[in-house]
N, C-alpha and C positions, 0 to 999 in steps of 0.2 A: 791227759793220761800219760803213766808215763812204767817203764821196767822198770822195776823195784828187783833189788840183787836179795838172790832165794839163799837165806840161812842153813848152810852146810853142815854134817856130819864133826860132829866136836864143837859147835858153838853151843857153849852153856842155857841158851835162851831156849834153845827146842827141850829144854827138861823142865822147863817153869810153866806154872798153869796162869791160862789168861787171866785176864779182868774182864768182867761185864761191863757191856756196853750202855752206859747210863743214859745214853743221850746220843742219838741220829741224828747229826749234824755233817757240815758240809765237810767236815776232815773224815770221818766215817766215808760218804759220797766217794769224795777221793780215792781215797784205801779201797774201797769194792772194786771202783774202776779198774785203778792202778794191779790187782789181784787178779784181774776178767783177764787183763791185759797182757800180767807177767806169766799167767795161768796155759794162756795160748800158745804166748812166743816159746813156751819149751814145752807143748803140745801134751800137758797134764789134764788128768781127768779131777782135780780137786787142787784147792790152795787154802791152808788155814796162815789168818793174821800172823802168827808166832812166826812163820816159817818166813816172812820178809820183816821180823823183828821189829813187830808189836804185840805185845801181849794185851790184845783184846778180842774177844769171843765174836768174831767173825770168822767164816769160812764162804768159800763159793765152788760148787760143783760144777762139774760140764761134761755129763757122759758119750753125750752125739752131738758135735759139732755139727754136722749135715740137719738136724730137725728138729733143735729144742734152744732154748732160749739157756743163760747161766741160771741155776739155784743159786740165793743168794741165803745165807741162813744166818742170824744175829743172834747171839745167844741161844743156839741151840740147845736141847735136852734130851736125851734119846729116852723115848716115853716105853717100849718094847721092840724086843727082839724076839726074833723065833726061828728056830732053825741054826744051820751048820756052813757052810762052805768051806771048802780047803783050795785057796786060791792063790796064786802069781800075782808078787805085789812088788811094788817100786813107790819109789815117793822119789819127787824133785829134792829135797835135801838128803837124797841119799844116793848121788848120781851113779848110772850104770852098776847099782847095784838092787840082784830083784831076790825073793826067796818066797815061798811057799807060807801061807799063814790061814790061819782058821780064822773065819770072819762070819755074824750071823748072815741068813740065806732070807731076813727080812726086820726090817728098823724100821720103826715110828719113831720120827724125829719132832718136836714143836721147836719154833721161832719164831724170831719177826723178819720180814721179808725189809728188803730195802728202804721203805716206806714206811717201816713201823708196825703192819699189819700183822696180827698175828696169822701164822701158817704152822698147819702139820701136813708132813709129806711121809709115805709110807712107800718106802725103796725094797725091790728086790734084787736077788742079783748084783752086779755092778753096781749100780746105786746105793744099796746095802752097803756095798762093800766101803763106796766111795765115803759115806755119810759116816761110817763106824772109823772108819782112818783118818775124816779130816777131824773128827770130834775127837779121837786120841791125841790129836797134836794139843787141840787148849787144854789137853789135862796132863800136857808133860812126858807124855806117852808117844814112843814112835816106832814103826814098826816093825826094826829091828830085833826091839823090847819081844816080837810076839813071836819071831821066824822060827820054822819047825825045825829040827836039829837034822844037818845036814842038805839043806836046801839052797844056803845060800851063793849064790852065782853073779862073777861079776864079769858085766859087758863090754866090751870096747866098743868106745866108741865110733860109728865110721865116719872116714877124713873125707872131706869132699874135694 
């Protein structure tokens, strides 16, 4: 496994839509890992392919480190939403910077899981939220695209 360096604010790739995943093969394997892994080191709740520049329809969630395993999603398709949230959001390609954005308050996602199998997972909440943001990144979409006017805030970082 290994950190994969997270595609920043102004690289042209985070506005292109993925490709689907034809074929689960061991470079796919790699790429999740690699994702679980660069996903953690900067202590993110989600990582889409795009955003370590590949444009193919993977994503991987991780809402509670402490009690769940990563969602791994392959060609996701949000099948419904339902509902509202108006929530504080950040993404790793958009560092120390967060803003307010409306997000549904429930997603039905389908995919194949790592393995190929197909899965639908039904998120609310934070997961909602995670699922609806990492699935904007394969379509070009980020969520800057979405910030309520007037929200946006940028953090410093602190020095150790």
């Amino acid at each position: 496994m290994a950190i994969r360096t997270i595609r920043e604010e102004g690289d042209e790739i985070l506005k292109k839509v993925s490709r689907q995943v034809e074929e689960i093969d061991e470079k796919i394997q790699v790429l999740i890992d690699d994702m679980i892994e660069t996903m953690h080191k900067f202590n993110g709740v989600g990582l889409a392919a795009v955003q370590v520049g590949v444009l193919k329809r993977v994503v991987v969630i991780h809402t509670d480190y402490e009690k769940e395993e990563p969602i791994v999603l392959i060609n996701p398709k949000i099948l419904k939403q339902k509902g509202a949230q108006t929530v504080e959001e950040g993404c790793l390609s958009f560092p120390n910077k967060f803003a307010k954005v409306v997000r549904p308050e429930e997603v039905t996602v389908e995919g194949l899981d790592r393995n190929g199998n197909k899965i639908k997972i039904t998120g609310k909440g934070l997961l909602a939220q995670a699922i609806s943001h990492e699935v904007d990144h394969l379509n070009g979409e980020v969520f800057m695209d979405k910030i309520l006017p007037g929200t946006l805030e940028y953090v410093t970082p602190e020095k150790n």
